[in-house]
C-alpha positions in Angstrom: 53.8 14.4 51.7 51.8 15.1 48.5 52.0 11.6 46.1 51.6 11.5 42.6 51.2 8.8 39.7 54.3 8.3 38.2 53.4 5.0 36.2 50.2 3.3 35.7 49.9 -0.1 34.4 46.2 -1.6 33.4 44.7 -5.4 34.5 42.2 -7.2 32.8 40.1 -9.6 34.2 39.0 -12.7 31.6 36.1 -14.6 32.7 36.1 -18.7 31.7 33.6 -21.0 31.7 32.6 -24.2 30.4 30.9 -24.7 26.6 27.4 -26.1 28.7 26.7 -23.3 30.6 24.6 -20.3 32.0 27.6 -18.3 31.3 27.8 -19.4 27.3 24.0 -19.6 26.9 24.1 -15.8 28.2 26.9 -14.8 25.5 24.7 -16.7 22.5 21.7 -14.7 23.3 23.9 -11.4 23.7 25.2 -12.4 20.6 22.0 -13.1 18.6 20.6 -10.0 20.2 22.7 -7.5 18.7 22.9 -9.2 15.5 19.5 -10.2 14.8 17.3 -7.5 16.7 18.8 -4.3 14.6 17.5 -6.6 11.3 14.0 -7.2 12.4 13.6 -3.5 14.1 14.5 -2.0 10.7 12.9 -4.4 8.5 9.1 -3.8 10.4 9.5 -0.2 10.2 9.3 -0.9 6.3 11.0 0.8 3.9 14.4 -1.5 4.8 14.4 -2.3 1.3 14.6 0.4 -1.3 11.9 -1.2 -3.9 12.1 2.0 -6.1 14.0 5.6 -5.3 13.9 9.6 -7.7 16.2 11.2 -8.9 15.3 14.9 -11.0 15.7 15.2 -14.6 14.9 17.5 -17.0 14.4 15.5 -20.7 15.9 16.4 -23.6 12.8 17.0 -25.5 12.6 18.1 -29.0 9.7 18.4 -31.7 10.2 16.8 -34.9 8.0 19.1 -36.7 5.1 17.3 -37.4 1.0 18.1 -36.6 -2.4 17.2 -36.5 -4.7 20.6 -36.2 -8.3 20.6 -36.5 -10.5 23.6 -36.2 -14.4 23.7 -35.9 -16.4 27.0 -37.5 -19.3 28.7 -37.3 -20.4 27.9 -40.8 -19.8 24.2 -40.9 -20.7 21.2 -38.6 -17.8 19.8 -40.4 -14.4 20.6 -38.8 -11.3 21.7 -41.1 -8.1 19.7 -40.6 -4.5 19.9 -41.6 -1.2 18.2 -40.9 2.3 17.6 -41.8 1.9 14.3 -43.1 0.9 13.8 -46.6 -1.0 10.6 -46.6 -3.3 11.8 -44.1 -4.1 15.1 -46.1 -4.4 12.9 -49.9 -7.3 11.2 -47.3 -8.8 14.5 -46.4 -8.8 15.5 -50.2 -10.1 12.6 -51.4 -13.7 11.6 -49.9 -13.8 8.2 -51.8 -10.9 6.9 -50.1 -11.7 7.9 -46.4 -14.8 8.4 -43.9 -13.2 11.4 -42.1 -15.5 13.7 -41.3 -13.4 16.7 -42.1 -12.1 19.1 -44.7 -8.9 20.7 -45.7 -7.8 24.3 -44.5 -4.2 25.1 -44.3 -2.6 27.2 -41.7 0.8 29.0 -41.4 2.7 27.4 -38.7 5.9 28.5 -37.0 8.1 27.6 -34.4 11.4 27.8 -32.2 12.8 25.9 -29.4 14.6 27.7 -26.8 17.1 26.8 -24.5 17.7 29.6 -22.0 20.7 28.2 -20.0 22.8 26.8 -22.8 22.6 23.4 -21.5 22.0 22.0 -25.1 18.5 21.0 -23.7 15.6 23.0 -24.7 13.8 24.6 -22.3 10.8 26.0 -24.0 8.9 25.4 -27.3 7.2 28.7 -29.6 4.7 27.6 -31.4 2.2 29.7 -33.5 -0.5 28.8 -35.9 -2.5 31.5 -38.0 -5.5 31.0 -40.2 -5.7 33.8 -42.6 -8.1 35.1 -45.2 -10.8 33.2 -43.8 -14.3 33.5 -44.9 -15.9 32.2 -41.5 -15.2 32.5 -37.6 -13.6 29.9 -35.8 -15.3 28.8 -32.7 -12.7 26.1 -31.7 -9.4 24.3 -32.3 -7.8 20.9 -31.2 -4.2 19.9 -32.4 -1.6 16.8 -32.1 2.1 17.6 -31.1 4.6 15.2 -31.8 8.1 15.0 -30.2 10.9 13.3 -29.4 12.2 12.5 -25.6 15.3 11.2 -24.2 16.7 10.6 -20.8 20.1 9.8 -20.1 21.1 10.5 -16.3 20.4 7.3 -15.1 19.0 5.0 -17.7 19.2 5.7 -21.2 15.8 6.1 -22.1 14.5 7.3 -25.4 10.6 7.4 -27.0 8.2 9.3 -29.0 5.2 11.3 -27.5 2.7 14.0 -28.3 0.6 17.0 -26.6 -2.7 17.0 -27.4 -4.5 20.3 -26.9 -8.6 21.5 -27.4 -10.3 24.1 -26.5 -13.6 25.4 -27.8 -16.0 28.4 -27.7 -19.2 29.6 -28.1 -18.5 32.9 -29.5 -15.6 33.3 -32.7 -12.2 34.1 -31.8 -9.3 35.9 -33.2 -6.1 34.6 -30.8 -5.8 31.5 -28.2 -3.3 31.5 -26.0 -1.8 27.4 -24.2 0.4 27.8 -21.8 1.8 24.7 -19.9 5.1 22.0 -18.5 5.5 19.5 -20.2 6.7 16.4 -17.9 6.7 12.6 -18.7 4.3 10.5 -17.3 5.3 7.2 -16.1 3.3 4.0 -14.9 6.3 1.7 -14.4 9.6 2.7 -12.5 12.8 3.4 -15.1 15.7 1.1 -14.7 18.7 1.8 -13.0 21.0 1.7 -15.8 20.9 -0.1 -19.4 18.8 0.9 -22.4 15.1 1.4 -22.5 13.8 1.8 -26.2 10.6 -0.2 -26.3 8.7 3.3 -26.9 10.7 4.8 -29.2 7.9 3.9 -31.8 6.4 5.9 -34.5 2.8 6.8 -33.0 1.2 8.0 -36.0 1.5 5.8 -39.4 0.3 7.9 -42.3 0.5 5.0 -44.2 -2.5 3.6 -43.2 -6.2 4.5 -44.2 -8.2 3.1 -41.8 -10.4 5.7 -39.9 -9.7 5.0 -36.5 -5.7 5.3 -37.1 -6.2 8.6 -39.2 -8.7 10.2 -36.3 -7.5 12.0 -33.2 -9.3 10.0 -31.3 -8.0 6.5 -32.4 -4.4 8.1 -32.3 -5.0 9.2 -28.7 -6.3 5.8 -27.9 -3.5 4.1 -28.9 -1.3 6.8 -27.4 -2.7 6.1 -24.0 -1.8 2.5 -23.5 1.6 3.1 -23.5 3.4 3.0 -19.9 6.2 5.8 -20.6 4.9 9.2 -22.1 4.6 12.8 -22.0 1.4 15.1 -21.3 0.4 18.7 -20.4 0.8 19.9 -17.0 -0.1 23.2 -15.3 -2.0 24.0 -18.3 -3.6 27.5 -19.0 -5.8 28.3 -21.6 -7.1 32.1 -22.6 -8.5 33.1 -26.1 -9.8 36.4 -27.0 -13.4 37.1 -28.7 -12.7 38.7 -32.3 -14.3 38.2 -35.9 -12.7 38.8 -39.2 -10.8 37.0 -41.7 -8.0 35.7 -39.3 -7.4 33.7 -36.8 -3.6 32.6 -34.9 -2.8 30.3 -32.0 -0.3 30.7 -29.5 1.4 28.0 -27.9 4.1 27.8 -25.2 5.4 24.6 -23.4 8.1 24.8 -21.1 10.0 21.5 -20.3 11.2 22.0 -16.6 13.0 19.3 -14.4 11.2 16.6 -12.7 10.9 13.9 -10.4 11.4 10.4 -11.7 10.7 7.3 -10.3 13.2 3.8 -11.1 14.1 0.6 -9.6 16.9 1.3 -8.0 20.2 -1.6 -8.7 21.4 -3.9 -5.8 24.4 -1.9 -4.3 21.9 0.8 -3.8 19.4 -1.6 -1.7 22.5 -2.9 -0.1 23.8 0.5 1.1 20.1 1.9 2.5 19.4 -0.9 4.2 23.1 -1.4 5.4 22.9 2.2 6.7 19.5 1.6 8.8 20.7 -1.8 10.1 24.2 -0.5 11.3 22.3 2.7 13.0 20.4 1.0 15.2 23.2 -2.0 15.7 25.5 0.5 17.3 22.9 1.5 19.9 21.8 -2.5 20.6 26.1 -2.8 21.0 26.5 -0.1 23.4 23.3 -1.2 25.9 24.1 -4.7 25.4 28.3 -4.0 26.5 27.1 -2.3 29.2 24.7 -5.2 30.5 27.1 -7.7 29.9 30.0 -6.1 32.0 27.8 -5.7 34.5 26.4 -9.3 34.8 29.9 -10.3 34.5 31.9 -7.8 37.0 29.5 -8.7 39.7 29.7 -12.1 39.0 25.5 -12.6 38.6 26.8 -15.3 36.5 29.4 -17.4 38.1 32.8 -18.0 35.9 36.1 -18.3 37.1 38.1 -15.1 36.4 41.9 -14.7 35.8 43.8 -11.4 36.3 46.8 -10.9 33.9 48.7 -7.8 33.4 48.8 -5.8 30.0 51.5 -3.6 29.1 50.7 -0.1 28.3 51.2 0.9 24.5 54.7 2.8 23.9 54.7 5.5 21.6 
């Protein structure tokens, strides 16, 4: 006659023993295994916690229409300079009440900014700066970019930088060409959220007539002690030999999307290193079942077992 299960009911088997014994001391260091080893396994791999994390961002960067452009000749040792501010061309006019080593020569300059995707942030600036009716060659040219730059994905993050561009030649030319990204250039991490404002600072003051603030040099030096700024990447320079009585300049930054780098906020540490603890926890869990049941079901450990029956769950 051919049997078959018509009902099945399940036992379990509970194991007892004493507070002072093999079987509890067994259980405490089964215990503190799975708890404890997935902690110190993680934590000496490194990286358990997240000390700083990226995100990508492209900056809303705009120029605020002011320059410093000097060009050098082949008629003068002294180079000619121009910019938009006024107090530093009364100085350039006016050898009595400054040092510079430069004279006055006044270009055309134009520009657009483009933004290509109609994001509302500019993609590329189109700059050009022509020299015309000139009465000597120019042999090469150097110029301060100022703009403004924000962030606000993570952080809000706002500050003033510049590009600063030369180039130089031993025979006259009649065009230059800069091509080049430009990306911000960090030495600190960004915060995770709040305000950041503490180099949203004028860089240039025109107010001032002491030499090394009015010369590109000084303003670079200054420029370069600050720990959140912007500078010329993938730059590419070409100019083309020509004499005659002009001379233009044409200059195009892109502003692409980058990789930042901030200190990431405490739920975020929390979560990455909650995520590699509980990844290797469930492995220790599964092993560690396994050895237990097996040190207890063949009684390698003496306790005194009960049988008791357990009713099957109705649906």
């Amino acid at each position: 006659m051919v049997l078959y299960r018509v009902f099945s009911t399940p036992h379990l088997i509970k194991h007892y023993s004493t507070v002072f014994s093999k079987a509890t001391v067994f259980q405490i260091i089964t215990y503190a295994l799975v708890i404890l080893a997935p902690f110190f396994i993680a934590y000496s791999t490194r990286d358990f916690w997240q000390y700083t994390s990226s995100y990508r961002e492209q900056a809303d960067i705009h120029f605020i229409g002011q320059w410093i452009f000097q060009v050098t000749t082949d008629a003068s040792p002294i180079a000619k300079t121009w910019s938009s501010y006024n107090g530093l061309n009364r100085l350039l006019q006016d050898d009595t009440l400054s040092p510079l080593n430069s004279e006055i020569s006044i270009p055309i300059v134009k520009f657009r900014e483009q933004d290509y995707n109609y994001d509302r942030i500019n993609d590329q600036l189109l700059l050009t700066i022509e020299y015309n009716e000139l009465e000597y060659n120019i042999t090469g040219i150097q110029g301060l970019l100022f703009f403004e730059v924000s962030l606000n994905s993570h952080a809000s993050v706002t500050l003033q930088g510049l590009i600063h561009f030369s180039n130089s030649w031993s025979l006259p030319a009649s065009h230059y060409w800069l091509l080049g990204d430009t990306l911000i250039y960090q030495r600190d991490p960004l915060p995770a959220t709040g305000r950041l404002t503490t180099h949203n600072t004028t860089i240039y003051n025109d107010t001032s007539r002491l030499t090394q603030d009015n010369e590109i040099i000084g303003i670079l030096k200054n420029y370069q002690q600050r720990n959140l700024s912007i500078s010329l990447a993938n730059r590419m320079d070409y100019w083309e030999y020509g004499t005659g009585s002009n001379f233009t300049a044409h200059i195009s930054l892109t502003f692409p999307v980058q990789t930042l780098i901030y200190i990431p906020g405490l739920w975020q540490v929390l979560k990455f290193a909650w995520i590699q603890y509980l990844a290797i926890l469930v492995i220790f869990y599964a092993v560690l079942s396994c050895v237990q049941s097996f040190v207890f079901q063949n009684q390698i450990i003496l306790t005194v077992q009960a049988r008791t029956d357990k009713k099957p769950h109705q649906r």
